[in-house]
C-alpha positions as CSV (number, residue, x, y, z in Angstrom):
1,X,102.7,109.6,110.2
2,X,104.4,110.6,113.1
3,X,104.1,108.4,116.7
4,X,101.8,111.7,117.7
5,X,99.0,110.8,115.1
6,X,98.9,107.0,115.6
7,X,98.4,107.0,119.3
8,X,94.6,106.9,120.5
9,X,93.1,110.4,121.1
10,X,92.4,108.9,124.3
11,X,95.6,108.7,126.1
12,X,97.0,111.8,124.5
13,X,97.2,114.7,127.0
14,X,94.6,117.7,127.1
15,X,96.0,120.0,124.7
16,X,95.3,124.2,124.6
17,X,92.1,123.5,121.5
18,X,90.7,121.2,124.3
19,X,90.4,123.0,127.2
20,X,89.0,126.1,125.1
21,X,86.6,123.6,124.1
22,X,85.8,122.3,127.3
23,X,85.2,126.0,129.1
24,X,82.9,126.9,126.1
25,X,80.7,123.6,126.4
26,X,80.8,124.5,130.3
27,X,80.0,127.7,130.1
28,X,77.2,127.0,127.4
29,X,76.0,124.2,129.2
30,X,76.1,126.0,132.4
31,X,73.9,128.3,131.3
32,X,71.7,125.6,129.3
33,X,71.4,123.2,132.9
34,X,70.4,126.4,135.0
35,X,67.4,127.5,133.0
36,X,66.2,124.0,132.4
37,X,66.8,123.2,136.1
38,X,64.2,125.8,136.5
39,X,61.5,124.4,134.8
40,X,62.8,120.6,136.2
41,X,62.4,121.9,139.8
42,X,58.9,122.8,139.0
43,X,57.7,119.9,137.4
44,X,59.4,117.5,139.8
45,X,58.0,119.3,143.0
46,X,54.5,118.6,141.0
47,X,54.7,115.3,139.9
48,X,57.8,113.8,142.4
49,X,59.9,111.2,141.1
50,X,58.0,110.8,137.8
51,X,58.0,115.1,137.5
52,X,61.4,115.6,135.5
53,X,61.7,112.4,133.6
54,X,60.4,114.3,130.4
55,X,63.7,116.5,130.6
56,X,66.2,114.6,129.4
57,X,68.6,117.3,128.1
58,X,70.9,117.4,131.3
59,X,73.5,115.1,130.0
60,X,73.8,117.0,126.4
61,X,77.0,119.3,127.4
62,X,79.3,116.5,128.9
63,X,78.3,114.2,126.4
64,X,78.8,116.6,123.5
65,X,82.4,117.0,125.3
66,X,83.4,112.6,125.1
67,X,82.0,113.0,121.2
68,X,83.9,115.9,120.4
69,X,87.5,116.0,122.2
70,X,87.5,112.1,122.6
71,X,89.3,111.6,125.7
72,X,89.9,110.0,128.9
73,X,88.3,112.0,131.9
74,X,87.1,114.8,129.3
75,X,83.2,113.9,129.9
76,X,83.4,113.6,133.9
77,X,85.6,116.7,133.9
78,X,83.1,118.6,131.4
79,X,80.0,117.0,133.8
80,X,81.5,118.6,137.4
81,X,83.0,122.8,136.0
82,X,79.3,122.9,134.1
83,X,77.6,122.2,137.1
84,X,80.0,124.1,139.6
85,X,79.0,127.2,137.2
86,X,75.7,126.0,137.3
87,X,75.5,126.3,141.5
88,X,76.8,130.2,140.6
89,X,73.9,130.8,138.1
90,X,71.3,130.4,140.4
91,X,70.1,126.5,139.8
92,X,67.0,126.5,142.0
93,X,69.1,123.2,143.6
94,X,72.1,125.6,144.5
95,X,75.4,123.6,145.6
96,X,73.5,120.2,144.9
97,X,73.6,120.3,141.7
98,X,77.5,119.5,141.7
99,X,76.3,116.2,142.9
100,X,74.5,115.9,139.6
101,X,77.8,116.4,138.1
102,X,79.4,114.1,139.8
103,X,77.2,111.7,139.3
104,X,76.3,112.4,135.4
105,X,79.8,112.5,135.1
106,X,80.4,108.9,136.8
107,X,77.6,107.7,134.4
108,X,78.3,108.7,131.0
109,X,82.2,108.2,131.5
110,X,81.8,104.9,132.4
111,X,80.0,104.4,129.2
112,X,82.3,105.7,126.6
113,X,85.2,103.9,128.0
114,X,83.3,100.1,128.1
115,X,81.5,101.0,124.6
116,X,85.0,102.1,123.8
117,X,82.9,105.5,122.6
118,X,86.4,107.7,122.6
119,X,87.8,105.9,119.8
120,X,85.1,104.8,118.1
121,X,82.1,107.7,118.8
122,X,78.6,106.4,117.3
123,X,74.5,107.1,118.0
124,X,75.0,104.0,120.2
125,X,77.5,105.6,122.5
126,X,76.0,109.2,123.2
127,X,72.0,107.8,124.0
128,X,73.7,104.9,126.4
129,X,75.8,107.5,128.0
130,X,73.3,110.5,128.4
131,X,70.4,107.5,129.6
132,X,72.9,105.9,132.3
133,X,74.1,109.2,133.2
134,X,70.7,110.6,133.8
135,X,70.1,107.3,136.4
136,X,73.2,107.5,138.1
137,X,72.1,111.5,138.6
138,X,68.6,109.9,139.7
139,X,69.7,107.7,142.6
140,X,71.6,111.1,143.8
141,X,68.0,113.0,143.6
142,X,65.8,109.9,145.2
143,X,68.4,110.3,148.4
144,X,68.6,114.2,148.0
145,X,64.7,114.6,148.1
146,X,63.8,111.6,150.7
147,X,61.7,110.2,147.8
148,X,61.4,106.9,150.4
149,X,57.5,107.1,150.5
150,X,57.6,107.8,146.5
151,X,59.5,104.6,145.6
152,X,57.0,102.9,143.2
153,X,56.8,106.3,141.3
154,X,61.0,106.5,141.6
155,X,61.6,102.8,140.3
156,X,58.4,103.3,137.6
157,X,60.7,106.8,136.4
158,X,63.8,104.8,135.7
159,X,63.3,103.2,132.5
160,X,61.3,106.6,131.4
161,X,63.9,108.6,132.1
162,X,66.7,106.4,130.3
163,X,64.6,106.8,127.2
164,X,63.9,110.4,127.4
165,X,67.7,111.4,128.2
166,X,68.8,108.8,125.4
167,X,66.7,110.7,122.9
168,X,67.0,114.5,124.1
169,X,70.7,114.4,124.9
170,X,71.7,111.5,123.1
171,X,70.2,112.5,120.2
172,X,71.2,116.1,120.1
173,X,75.2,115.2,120.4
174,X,74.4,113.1,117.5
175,X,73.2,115.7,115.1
176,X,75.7,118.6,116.5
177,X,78.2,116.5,115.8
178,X,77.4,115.5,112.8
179,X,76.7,118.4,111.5
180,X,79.9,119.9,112.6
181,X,81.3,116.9,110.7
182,X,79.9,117.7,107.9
183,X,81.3,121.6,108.3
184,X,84.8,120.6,108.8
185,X,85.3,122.0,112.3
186,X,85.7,119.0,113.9
């Protein structure tokens, strides 16, 4: 085993199969986060606050990104270039939407590196890292939108959307990955 293989894929540097993997999940993603920020924009500006809790699949490209190239920086990197391509696509939220990135990215990096997700990726990881994600990206749409006079409904959407981007995006990682695993690509 050479000093190479025995250091922790974490603080190796981003090598050429890593940043092809990143710009694929970006673009993919991209494209993914601009059609379902569509149908968010539309069921938030109907039901506010507790609208776009049920969508919880915003967080599935950066958090596929931590599972798969387990690194340091990889998931808040992946977050921000999907949702810059995302502003181009025509996200209903424009420019904003990096915000989201930023703040997804904040959220779900912070997670794999105190559940020490990067060396040791598990269920556990991706749903507490696609759920904190998703509230970090909440706080940035409560100030965004002005949802001031909606605060019950903001602090009652929380917990629901935790849950729902745990489950949707958490969940998803899980079984791409796995099943990857269990195809030998990864």
């Amino acid at each position: 085993m050479t000093s190479a293989d025995s250091t922790p894929p974490s603080s190796r540097t981003f090598g050429v199969r890593d940043v092809v993997l990143i710009a694929i999940i970006c673009a993919v993603s991209a494209v993914l986060y601009a059609g379902l920020g569509q149908v968010w924009a539309a069921i938030t500006a109907a039901g506010g606050p507790l609208g776009g809790v049920v969508i919880g699949l915003f967080q599935f490209g950066h958090v596929l990104a931590g599972a798969l190239i387990r690194k340091r920086g990889v998931v808040f990197i992946t977050s921000i270039l999907s949702t810059v391509i995302q502003s181009f696509l025509g996200d209903p939220a424009g420019v904003y939407v990096i915000g989201w990135g930023l703040t997804h990215g904040i959220g779900a990096e912070l997670v794999f590196n105190i559940m020490n997700g990067f060396r040791n990726p598990r269920l556990s990881v991706y749903a507490v890292a696609s759920g904190v994600a998703a509230i970090f990206g909440h706080f940035f749409s409560y100030y965004l939108y002005g949802w001031d006079a909606a605060l019950w409904m903001f602090v009652i959407s929380i917990p629901l959307l935790f849950f729902f981007s745990a489950l949707e995006s958490g969940g998803l990682v899980y079984l791409v990955k796995k099943g990857l695993d269990r195809a030998g690509i990864t």
